[in-house]
N, C-alpha and C positions, 0 to 999 in steps of 0.2 A: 435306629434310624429316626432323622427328626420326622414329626408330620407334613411336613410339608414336603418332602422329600418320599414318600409312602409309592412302594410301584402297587399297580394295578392290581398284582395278585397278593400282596400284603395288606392292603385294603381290604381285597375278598373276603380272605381268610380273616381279619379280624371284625368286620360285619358277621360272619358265620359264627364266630366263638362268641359274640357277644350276644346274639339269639341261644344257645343251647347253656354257654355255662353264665350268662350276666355278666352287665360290664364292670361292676364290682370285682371281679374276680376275673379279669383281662386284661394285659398290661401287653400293649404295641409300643408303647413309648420306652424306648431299651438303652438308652444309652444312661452310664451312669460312672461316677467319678468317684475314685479307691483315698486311700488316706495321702498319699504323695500328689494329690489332684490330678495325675491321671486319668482321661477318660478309655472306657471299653464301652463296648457292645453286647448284650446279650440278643440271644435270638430272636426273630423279626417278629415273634408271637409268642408270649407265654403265657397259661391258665394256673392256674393256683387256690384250690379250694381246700384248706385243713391236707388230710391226709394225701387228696391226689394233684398230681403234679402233672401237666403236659407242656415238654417243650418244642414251639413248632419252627422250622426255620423252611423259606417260601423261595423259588428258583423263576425266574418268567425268561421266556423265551424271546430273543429278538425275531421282529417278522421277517427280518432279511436273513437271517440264519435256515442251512438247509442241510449243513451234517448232525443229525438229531443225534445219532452214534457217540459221538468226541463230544458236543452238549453235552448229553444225560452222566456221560463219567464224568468230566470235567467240572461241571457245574452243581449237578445232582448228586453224582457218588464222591468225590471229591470236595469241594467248597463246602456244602451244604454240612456235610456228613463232620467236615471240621470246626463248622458253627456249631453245630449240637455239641461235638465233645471241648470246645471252648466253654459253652453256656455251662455245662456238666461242672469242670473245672472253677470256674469261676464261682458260683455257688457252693463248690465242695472248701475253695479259700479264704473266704470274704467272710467276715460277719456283720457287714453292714450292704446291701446291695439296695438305695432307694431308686424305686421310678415308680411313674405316674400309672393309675390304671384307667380305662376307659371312664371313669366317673370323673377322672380332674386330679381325684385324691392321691399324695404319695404315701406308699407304704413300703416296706423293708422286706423284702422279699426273699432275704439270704434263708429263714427256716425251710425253705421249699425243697432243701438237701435232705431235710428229715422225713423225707416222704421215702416207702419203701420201694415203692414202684415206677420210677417217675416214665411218662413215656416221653419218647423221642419219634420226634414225626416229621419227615420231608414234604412239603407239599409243593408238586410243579406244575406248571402252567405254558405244555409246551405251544406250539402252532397244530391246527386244525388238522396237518397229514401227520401225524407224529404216529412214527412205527405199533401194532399191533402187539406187538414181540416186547417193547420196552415196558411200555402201561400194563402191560401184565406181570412185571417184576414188582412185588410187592415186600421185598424187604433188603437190609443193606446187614451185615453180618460184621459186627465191628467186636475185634479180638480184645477191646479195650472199654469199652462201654455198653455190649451187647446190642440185641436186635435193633433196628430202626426201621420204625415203619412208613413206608415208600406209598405215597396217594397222587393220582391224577387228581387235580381242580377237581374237573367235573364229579369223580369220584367221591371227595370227602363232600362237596356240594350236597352229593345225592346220601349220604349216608347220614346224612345231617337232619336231612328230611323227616327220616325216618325215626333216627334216635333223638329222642326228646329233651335227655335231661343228663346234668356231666357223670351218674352212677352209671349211665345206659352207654355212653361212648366208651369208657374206660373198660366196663366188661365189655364189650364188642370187640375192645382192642385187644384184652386179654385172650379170647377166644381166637382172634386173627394171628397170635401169635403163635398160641398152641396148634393150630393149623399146621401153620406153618414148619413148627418143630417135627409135626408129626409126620408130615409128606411134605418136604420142601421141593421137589421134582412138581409137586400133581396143585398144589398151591399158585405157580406159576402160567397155570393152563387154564385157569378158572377166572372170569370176571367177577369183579368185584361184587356187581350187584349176586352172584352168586353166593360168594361167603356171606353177605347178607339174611338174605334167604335161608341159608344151613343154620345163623345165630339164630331165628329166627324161631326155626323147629326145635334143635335140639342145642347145647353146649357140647358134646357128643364130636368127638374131632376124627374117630378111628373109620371114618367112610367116607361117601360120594351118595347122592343120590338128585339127580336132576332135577326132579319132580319139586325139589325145594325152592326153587328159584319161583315158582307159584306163590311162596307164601308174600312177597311183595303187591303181590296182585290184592291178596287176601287183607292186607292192611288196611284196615278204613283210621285213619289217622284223624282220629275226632280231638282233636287240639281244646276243643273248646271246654271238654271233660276235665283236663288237668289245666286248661290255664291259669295262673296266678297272677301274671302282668300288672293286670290293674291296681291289684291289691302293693306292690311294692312301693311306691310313691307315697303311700299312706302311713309307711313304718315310720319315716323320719318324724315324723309331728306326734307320733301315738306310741314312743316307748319308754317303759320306765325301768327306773334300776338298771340303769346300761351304765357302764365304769368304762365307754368306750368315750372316743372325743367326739365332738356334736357330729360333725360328718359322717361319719364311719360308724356311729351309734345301733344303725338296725344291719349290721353285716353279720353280728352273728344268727339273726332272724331267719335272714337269706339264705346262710349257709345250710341250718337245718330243713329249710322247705327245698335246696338244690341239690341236696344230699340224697333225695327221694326218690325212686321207682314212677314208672307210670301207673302201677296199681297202688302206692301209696300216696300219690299227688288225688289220684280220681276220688282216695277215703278222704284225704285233707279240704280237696275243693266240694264235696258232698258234703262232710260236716259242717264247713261255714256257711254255705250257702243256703241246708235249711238254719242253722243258727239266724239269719239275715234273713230269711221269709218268716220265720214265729216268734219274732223276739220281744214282737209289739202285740201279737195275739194272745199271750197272757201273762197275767202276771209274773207267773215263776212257771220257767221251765229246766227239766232239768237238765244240768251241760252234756255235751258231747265229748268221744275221746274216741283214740286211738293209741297206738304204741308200735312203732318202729324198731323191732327185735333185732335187725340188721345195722342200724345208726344209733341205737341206744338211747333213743328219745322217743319222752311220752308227751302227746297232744291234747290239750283241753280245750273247747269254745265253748262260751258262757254265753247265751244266749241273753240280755238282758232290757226289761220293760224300760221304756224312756221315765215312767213314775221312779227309777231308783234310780238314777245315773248316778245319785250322791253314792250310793255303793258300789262302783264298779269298780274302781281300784282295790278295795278291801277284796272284794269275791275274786276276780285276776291273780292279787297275789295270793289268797289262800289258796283257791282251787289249782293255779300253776305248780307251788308248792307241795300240795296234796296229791296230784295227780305223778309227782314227780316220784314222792314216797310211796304208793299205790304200787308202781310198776319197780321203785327201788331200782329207775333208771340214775345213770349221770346226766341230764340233757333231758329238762322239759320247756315245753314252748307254748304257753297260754295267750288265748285272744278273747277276750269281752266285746261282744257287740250291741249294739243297743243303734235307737232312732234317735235323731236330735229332737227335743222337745218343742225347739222354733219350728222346727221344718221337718215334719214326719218323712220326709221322700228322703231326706239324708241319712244315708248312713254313718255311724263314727265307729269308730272301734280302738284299743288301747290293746299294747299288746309287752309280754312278758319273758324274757329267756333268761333259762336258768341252767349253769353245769358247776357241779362240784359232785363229788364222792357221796355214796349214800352213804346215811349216818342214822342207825336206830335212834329210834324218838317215839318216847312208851306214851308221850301225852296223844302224839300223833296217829299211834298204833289204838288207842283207846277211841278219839274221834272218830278212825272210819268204821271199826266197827261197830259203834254206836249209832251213828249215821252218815249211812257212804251215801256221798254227793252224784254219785257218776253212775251213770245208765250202764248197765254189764253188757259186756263187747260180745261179737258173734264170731270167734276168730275162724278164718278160711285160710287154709292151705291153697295159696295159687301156684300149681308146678309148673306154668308158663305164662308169665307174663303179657307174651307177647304173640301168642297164638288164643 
C-alpha cells in the first residue's frame, strides 16, 4: 500500500517496528512489480534482519462497525490470514522482490524465504468495546503455513515497551508459541501482559503461576544503558572496507549491534563509552573487547589519543582483524575512537566489519602470543537476562 494511502494502524505498527528492529530493516512500502510488470502486494509491514524474518499484516476496525464477531473472522481470520499466506507464497516464488524500506533505500527482499523461522503476525485495531473473549485469542492454526500469531494494538504496543531489541521480540515470540502448543485451551484465558511476565521469569512453558505477572512491575527499563541511537548517524561518514553501495554501506554495522541482547548491548555501550571518556587521558590505552557466542561476532574499541589520529586506520584494521582471529569468530566489528584535534569536545570515530571463515595464520598465531593487544575478558554466565 502506497504511503499515502497508510491506514492508522499501519502507520502505528510501522512507527513501532522502526523503534525496536531500525528502519534499515523495515519496509511498509509493499507493493512491487514481477517480470510480466504485474503489480502485487506484500504485507502491510515486513522486518527482515539476516536470519529473522517477521511478516506483519494490520486489520483497523470501522467506528461504525458493531458485529465485532463476523469482523474478527472475516477480516482478522480470514483476509488477513490470507495476506500472510500470499506474502509467504510470493517470497517462496520470486527471485527478485524490490521495495523500499523505511530509510528511502530499495533493496531485494526475495532472500527473506531463507530464514528458517519466519514469523507471521496479525495485528488488529478493533473499537474501544471489543469483546474480552476475542482479544484473548492469541493464535490462528493454519494447516498450510502454521501458527500465526494473533496481537491486539494495544498489546504488541505494550510488549514493545518492554522488548528492546529484534533477538528479544523473536524469542518472546518463540516462547508465545511454545505456550501455546503446550496448553492451547489455558493460553486463551490468560492476558497478554501475562505471557509477558512468565517470558520474563522462566522460558519454562510446562506451568501457570500468577505471581509472574509481578515481574512487569519489576522491570526498570533503563533504555539509557543499551541505547545506541546516537551512535547510528555516525556510521555512514566513518566506515571503511565496506563493498556495500554508499547508502547501505554501514547496514552490516547495524545488523551486528541489532543482532544483540540487552546484556550484550549494556557490554557493547559500556565498552565505548569508557573508550570516549579515556581516550584523550593517555596516550596508549589498551583496547576493549567482548564476544557474542550466540551471533558469532567479536568486538573491539580502540580507544585512541587525538596525538595519533595519523594511526587510527592502521590500529582498526589490525586489531578488528586480530580480535576477529583471537575469538576465531566469522563476524568481527571494530571501532577507534579518538577526539578531534581542532575541537577536543568532538568526538570522531571510524569503524570496521568484517565476516568471512576463519583461516589459520601462523604469522598471526605468533603476534598474539608474543603480544596480545586486548585486556583478557571476565566472562559471566547471565541465566536471565531479563530478571
Amino acid at each position: 500500500m502506497s504511503l499515502n494511502n497508510k491506514t492508522k494502524s499501519e502507520s502505528q505498527l510501522s512507527a513501532i517496528n522502526q523503534d525496536v528492529f531500525f528502519k534499515e530493516f523495515t519496509f511498509s512500502k509493499n507493493d512491487f512489480k514481477i517480470e510480466d510488470k504485474s503489480e502485487l502486494e506484500l504485507a502491510d509491514n515486513l522486518v527482515w534482519l539476516d536470519d529473522k524474518c517477521f511478516i506483519y499484516q494490520t486489520k483497523e476496525m470501522n467506528q461504525s462497525s458493531s458485529n465485532y464477531e463476523n469482523w474478527f473472522k472475516s477480516k482478522v481470520l480470514k483476509k488477513a490470514v490470507k495476506q500472510i499466506k500470499d506474502t509467504l507464497y510470493y517470497l517462496d516464488v520470486h527471485q527478485s522482490i524490490t521495495i523500499e524500506n523505511e530509510k528511502g533505500h530499495i533493496l531485494n527482499v526475495s532472500d527473506a524465504r531463507k530464514c528458517e523461522n519466519i514469523k507471521k503476525i496479525i495485528i488488529y485495531d478493533p473499537n474501544d468495546d471489543f469483546p474480552e473473549k476475542l482479544r484473548l485469542c492469541k493464535f490462528y492454526e493454519s494447516s498450510e503455513v502454521g501458527n500465526i500469531h494473533l496481537f491486539h494494538m494495544e498489546d504488541y504496543f505494550h510488549i514493545c515497551k518492554y522488548l528492546i531489541t529484534p533477538s528479544e521480540v523473536s524469542e518472546y515470540l518463540d516462547f508465545r508459541e511454545d505456550f501455546y502448543e503446550f496448553y492451547k485451551d489455558g493460553v486463551n484465558r490468560v492476558h497478554e501482559q501475562y505471557l509477558l511476565g512468565h517470558f520474563f521469569e522462566t522460558p519454562n512453558v510446562d506451568h501457570f503461576n500468577a505471581e509472574y505477572i509481578k515481574n512487569l512491575k519489576d522491570q526498570h527499563i533503563k533504555k539509557l544503558d543499551f541505547d545506541i541511537s546516537g551512535l547510528i548517524e555516525n556510521f555512514k561518514k566513518a566506515i571503511i572496507n565496506s563493498g556495500f553501495k554508499p547508502e547501505t554501506h554501514y547496514y552490516p554495522i547495524i545488523k551486528a549491534i541489532a543482532q544483540l541482547k540487552r546484556s550484550e548491548l549494556i557490554e557493547f555501550k559500556k565498552r565505548i563509552s569508557t573508550a570516549i571518556e579515556k581516550c584523550e587521558k593517555f596516550e596508549f590505552i589498551t583496547p576493549y573487547k567482548f564476544y557474542s557466542v550466540r551471533t558469532d561476532c567479536a568486538f573491539v574499541f580502540i580507544p585512541l589519543h587525538s596525538k595519533n589520529i595519523k594511526n587510527a586506520i592502521v590500529a582498526l584494521r589490525n586489531l578488528t582483524y586480530a580480535i576477529k582471529y583471537d575469538n576465531k569468530s566469522r563476524k568481527a566489528l571494530g571501532v577507534v575512537v579518538y577526539r578531534n584535534p581542532e575541537n577536543i569536545e568532538k568526538i570522531e570515530t571510524a569503524w570496521m566489519f568484517i565476516e568471512e571463515d576463519f583461516v589459520f595464520d601462523e604469522n598471526m598465531e605468533k603476534a598474539l602470543k608474543d603480544n596480545y593487544p586486548f585486556r583478557k575478558s571476565i566472562h559471566k554466565e547471565i541465566k536471565n537476562p531479563y530478571k
